[in-house]
C-alpha positions in Angstrom: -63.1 192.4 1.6 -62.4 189.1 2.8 -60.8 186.4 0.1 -63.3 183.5 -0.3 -61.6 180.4 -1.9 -59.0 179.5 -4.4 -60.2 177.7 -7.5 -58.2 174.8 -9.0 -59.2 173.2 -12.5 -58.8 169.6 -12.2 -58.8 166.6 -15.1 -60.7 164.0 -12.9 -62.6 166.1 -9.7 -63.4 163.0 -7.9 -60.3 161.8 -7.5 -58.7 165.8 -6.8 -61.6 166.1 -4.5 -60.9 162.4 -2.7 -56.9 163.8 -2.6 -57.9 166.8 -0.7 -59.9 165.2 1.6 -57.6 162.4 2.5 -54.5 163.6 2.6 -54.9 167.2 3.3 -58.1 167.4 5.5 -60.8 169.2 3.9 -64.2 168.7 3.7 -67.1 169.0 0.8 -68.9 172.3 1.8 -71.0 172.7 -1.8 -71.1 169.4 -4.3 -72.0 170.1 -7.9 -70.0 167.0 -9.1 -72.9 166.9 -12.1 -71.8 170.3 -13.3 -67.9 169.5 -12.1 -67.5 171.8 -9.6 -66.8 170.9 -6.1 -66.3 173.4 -2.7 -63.9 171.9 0.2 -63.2 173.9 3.5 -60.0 173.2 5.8 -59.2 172.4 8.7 -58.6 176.5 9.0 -61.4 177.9 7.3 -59.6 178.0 4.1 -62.1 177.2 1.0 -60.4 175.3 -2.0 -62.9 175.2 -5.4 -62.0 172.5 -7.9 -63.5 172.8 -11.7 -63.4 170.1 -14.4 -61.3 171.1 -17.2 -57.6 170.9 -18.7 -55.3 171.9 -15.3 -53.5 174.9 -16.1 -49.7 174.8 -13.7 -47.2 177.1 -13.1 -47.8 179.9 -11.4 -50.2 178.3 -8.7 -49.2 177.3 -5.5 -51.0 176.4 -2.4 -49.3 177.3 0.7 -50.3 175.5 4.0 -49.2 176.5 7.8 -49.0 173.2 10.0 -48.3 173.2 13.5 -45.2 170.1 13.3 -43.9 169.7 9.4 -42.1 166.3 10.5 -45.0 165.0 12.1 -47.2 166.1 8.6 -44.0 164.8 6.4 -44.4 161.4 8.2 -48.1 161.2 8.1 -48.2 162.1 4.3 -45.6 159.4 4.1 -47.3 156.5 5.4 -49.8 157.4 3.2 -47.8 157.3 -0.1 -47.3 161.1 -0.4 -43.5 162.1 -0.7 -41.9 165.9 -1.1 -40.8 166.9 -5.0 -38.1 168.5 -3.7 -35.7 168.8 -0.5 -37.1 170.0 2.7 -35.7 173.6 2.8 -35.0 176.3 6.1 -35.1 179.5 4.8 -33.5 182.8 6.3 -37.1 184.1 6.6 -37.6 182.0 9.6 -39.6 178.9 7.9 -39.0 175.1 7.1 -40.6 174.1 3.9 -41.8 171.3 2.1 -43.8 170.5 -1.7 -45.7 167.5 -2.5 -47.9 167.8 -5.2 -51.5 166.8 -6.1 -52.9 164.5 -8.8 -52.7 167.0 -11.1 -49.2 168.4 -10.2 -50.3 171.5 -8.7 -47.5 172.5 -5.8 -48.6 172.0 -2.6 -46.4 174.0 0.0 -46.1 172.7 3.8 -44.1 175.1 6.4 -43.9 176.0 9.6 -42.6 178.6 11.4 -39.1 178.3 13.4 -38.5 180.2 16.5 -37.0 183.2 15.2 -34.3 185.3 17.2 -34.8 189.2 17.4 -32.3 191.5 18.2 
């Protein structure tokens, strides 16, 4: 069993779909715009389906591995795209960071920190 995409419903899919793209990377894989429905792939392999409908928050997060989060912080920044919250370190051995999307859908950036083992 291999998980195929994640599905978002979105209030305007253009400009979700445009968000994606820019700022995060992906690209269309299946365009159904007519029926609202649109397929992006990222830079990983990760699919991400957004529906036209009423966005439905609170329990969904997206969480995203990047190789430098200062260096994604900064690009994201010059691009008008700021975290909702303080950058965090946590004891599991990842640095953290949530923007959000159009809609307001959290949007998790981390990394991994060199972890010591004893």
């Amino acid at each position: 069993m291999t998980l195929y995409m994640i599905e978002l419903t979105v209030r305007d899919i253009a400009l979700s779909s445009s968000w994606y793209q820019s700022y995060l990377g992906f690209t269309i894989e299946r365009d159904d715009m007519a029926n609202g429905f649109i397929l992006l792939r990222g830079i990983g392999g990760g699919r991400l389906a957004i529906k036209h409908g009423l966005p439905q928050m609170g329990g969904v997060k997206l969480h995203f591995e990047v190789s430098n989060l200062d260096s994604e912080l900064s690009r994201l920044a010059d691009l008008g795209v700021t975290p909702v919250s303080p950058l965090i370190t946590s004891p599991e051995g990842y640095r953290r960071a949530i923007v959000s999307d159009p809609d307001g859908y959290l949007v998790v950036l981390f990394e991994w920190q060199q972890v010591n083992v004893y």
